[in-house]
Each structure stands twice: as structure tokens, then as C-alpha cells.
C-alpha positions, 0 to 999 in steps of 0.5 A: 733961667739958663738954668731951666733952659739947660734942664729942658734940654738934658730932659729931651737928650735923656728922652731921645735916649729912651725913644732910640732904645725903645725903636731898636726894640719894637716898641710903641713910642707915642707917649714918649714921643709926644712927652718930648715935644712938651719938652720942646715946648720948654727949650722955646720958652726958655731960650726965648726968655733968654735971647729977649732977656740981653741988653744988647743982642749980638749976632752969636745970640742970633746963632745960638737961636737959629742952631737951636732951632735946628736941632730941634729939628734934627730930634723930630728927623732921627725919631721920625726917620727911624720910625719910618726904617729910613737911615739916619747916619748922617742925621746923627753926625749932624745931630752931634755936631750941631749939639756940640756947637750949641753946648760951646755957644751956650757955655761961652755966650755971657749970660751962659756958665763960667766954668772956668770958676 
């Protein structure tokens, strides 16, 4: 299942990617926009299974669970802010740093990969 999850969540990036440079260039983002929110659908579904698959749950699951939450959040702040011309510098720092946050968490957490093997 952290396999999927992790698809799911490259699969948003990758479509986040593609809205920004589709905003910059005037172009219509409905489609894609609504395609992403399956995928947010996806990183639900599989985060879910996840945290209720752990024998015990520890308070960095929890973390994990709320930080999820937000960036997902944060996806809907950057495209929604940007469509209406607001700045979004600070959501993008945010954004960034919660993303970072999540990836150590996700990478760390037992049921996350071992990349030191």
C-alpha cells in the first residue's frame, strides 16, 4: 500500500506541475484541476489504509495524518489563489516545507521505505 500511496502523491506533484504552467500560460484548467482531485481522492484512501493498517499508532502517524491533510489543502490554496491572480509566495514556501516534512516522515515512520538498504 506505501507503494500506491507514494504514486498517488507523485501523480498530484506531477499534475500540480502541469496546472502551474498552464496558469502562467492562460490556459483553461478545469479538467485538470478536477483530475487532481481524484488523485486527492487516491492519497485519502491510501493514507487511510495506512495509518488504520499499524499495530500501535504513535503520535508521528497522527502528524503524518494531520500534515497530510494540509497539503492537500495547501494544493487547493496555490491553484485556487493563483486562478483568482492573488500572490501565492508564501503558499509556495509553506507548501514546500510541509512537503519536505512529509516525505522525512513518510521515509522514516516503520511502515515507510528503508533507504539506507
Amino acid at each position: 500500500m506505501t507503494h500506491a500511496h507514494l504514486t498517488s502523491l507523485v501523480l498530484s506533484l506531477i499534475l500540480l506541475i502541469i496546472i502551474a504552467v498552464l496558469q502562467n500560460k492562460g490556459k483553461n484548467i478545469k479538467i485538470w484541476h478536477m483530475v487532481l482531485r481524484a488523485t486527492y481522492i487516491l492519497i485519502i484512501v491510501t493514507g487511510g489504509m495506512l495509518f488504520f493498517a499499524a499495530y500501535s499508532i504513535p503520535l508521528s502517524y497522527y502528524l503524518k495524518a494531520i500534515l497530510g491533510i494540509v497539503m492537500i489543502g495547501l494544493f487547493e490554496m496555490v491553484i485556487v489563489r493563483k486562478e483568482k491572480g492573488k500572490k501565492i509566495d508564501v503558499i509556495w514556501i509553506a507548501f514546500s516545507l510541509v512537503l519536505v516534512i512529509l516525505f522525512a516522515l513518510g521515509f522514516t515512520l516503520p511502515m515507510g521505505f528503508d533507504l539506507l538498504k
